[in-house]
C-alpha positions as CSV (number, residue, x, y, z in Angstrom):
1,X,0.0,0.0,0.0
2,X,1.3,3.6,-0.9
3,X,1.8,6.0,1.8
4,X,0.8,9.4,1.0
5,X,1.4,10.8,-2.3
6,X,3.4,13.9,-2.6
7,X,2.6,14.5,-6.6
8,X,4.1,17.0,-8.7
9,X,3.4,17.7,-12.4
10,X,5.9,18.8,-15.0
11,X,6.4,20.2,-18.3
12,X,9.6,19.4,-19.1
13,X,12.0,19.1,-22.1
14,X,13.1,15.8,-23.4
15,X,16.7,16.4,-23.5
16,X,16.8,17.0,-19.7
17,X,14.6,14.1,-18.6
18,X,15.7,11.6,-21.2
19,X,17.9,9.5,-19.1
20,X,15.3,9.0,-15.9
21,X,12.4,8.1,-18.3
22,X,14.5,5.3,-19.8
23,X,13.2,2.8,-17.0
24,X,10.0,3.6,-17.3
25,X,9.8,3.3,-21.2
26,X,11.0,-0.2,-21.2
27,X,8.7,-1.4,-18.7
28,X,6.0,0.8,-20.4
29,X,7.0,-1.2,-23.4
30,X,7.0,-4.8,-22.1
31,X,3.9,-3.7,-20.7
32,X,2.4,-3.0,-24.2
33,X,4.1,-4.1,-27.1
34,X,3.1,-6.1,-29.6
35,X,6.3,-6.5,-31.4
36,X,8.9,-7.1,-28.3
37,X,10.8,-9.2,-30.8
38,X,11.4,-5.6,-32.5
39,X,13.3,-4.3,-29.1
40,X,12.9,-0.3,-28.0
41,X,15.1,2.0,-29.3
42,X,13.9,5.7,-29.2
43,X,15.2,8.2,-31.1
44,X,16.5,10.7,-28.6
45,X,17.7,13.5,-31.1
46,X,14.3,13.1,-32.8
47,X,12.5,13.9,-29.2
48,X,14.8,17.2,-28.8
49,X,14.6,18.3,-31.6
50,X,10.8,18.3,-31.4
51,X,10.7,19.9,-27.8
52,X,12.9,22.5,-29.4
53,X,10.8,23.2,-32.3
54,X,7.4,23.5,-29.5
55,X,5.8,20.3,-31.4
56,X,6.2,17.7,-28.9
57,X,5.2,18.3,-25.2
58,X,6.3,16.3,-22.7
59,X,4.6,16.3,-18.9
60,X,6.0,14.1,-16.3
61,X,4.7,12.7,-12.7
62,X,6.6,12.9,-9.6
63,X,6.3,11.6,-6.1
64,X,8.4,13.2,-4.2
65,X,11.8,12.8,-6.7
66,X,10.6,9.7,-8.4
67,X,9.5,9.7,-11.5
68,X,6.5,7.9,-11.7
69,X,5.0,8.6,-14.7
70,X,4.7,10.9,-18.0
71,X,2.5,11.7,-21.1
72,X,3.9,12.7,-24.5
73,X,2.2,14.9,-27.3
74,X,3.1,15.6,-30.6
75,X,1.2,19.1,-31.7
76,X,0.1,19.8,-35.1
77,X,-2.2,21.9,-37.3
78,X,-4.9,19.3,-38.3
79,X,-5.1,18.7,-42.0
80,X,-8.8,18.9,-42.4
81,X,-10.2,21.4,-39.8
82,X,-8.1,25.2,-38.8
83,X,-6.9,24.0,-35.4
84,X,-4.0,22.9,-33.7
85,X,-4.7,19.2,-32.2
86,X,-2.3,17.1,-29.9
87,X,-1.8,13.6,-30.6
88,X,-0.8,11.1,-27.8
89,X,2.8,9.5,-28.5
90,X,2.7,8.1,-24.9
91,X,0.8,8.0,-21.8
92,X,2.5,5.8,-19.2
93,X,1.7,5.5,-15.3
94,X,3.8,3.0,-12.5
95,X,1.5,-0.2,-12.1
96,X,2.0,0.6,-8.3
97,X,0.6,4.1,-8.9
98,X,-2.4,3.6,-10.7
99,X,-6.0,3.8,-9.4
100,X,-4.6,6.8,-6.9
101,X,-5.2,10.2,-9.7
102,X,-1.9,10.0,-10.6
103,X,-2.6,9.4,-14.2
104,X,-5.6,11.2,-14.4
105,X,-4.1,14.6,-12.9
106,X,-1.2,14.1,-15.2
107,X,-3.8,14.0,-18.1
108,X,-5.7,17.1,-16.5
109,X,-2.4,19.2,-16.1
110,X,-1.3,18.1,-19.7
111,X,-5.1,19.5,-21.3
112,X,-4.8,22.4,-19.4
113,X,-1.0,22.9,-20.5
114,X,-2.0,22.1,-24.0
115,X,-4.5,24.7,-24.3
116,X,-2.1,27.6,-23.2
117,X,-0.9,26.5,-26.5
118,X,-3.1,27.1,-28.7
119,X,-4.3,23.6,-29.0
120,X,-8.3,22.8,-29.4
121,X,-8.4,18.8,-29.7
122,X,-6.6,16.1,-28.1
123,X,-6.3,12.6,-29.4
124,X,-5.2,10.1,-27.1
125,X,-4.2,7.2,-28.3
126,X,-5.1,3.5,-26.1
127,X,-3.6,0.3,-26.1
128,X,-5.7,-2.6,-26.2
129,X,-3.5,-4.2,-23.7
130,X,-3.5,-1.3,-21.4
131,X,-7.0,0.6,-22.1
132,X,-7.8,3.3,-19.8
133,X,-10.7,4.8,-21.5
134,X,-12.7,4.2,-18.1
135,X,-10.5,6.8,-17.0
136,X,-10.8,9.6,-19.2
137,X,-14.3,9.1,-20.7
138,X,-15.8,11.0,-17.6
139,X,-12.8,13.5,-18.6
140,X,-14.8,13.8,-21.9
141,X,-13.1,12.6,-24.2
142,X,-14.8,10.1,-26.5
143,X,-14.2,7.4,-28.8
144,X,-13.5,8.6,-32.8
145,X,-11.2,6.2,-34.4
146,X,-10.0,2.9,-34.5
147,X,-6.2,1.9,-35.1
148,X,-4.9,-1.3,-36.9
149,X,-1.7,-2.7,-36.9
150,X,-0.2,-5.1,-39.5
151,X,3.5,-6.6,-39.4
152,X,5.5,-6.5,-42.9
């Protein structure tokens, strides 16, 4: 059982957090992946580059000092409609943190974030091995699409 939470939410650059969200990515990824024969490998100068250009956001979760969770957005202008929508790249919360608001404050402080920036809709993507929609449906968002995967 988790004593009390002390949680702080973050925007932060990727650069600067890169090397503490490692751990969490690979268990985020065993987690989730469909593909673990494939392996993780993300593209750090890709993620920099897109903080430093403002279109990717990244929000992270602290108790205390320990990192316990973040959310990733890349921002765009949407191709069909003038407004600038957010697209989920990752949404990822501690297994021993969930079910205590951790993951749903983080998505609250990331919307709120997100629309000091200009952005009007959010798409967040869910796994089917990991779906929180019972989460964030009462947040209200709603279903719109449905992804596919094939391997090649």
């Amino acid at each position: 059982m988790l004593q009390k939470l002390d949680l702080k939410f973050t925007h932060e650059s990727a650069e600067t957090a890169w090397e503490e969200l490692q751990p969490l990515i690979k268990s985020h990824f065993n987690e989730i992946s469909y593909h673990q024969d494939i392996g993780i490998s993300p593209d750090k100068a890709m993620y920099v580059a897109a903080c430093k250009g403002g279109f990717y956001k990244l929000f992270t979760v602290r108790d205390g000092k320990n990192l316990i969770g973040y959310a990733g957005y890349f921002l765009q202008r949407h191709s069909h409609v003038n407004a600038i929508q957010a697209n989920s790249d990752l949404i990822y919360i501690r297994p021993d943190y969930r079910g205590h608001g951790a993951g749903k404050n983080l998505i609250q402080f990331a919307d709120s974030f997100l629309k000091t920036c200009g952005v009007s809709i959010v798409y967040l993507s869910i796994s089917e091995k990991l779906d929180f929609s019972k989460l964030i449906t009462p947040m209200g968002y709603t279903p719109v699409d449905r992804s596919y995967a094939r391997r090649l």
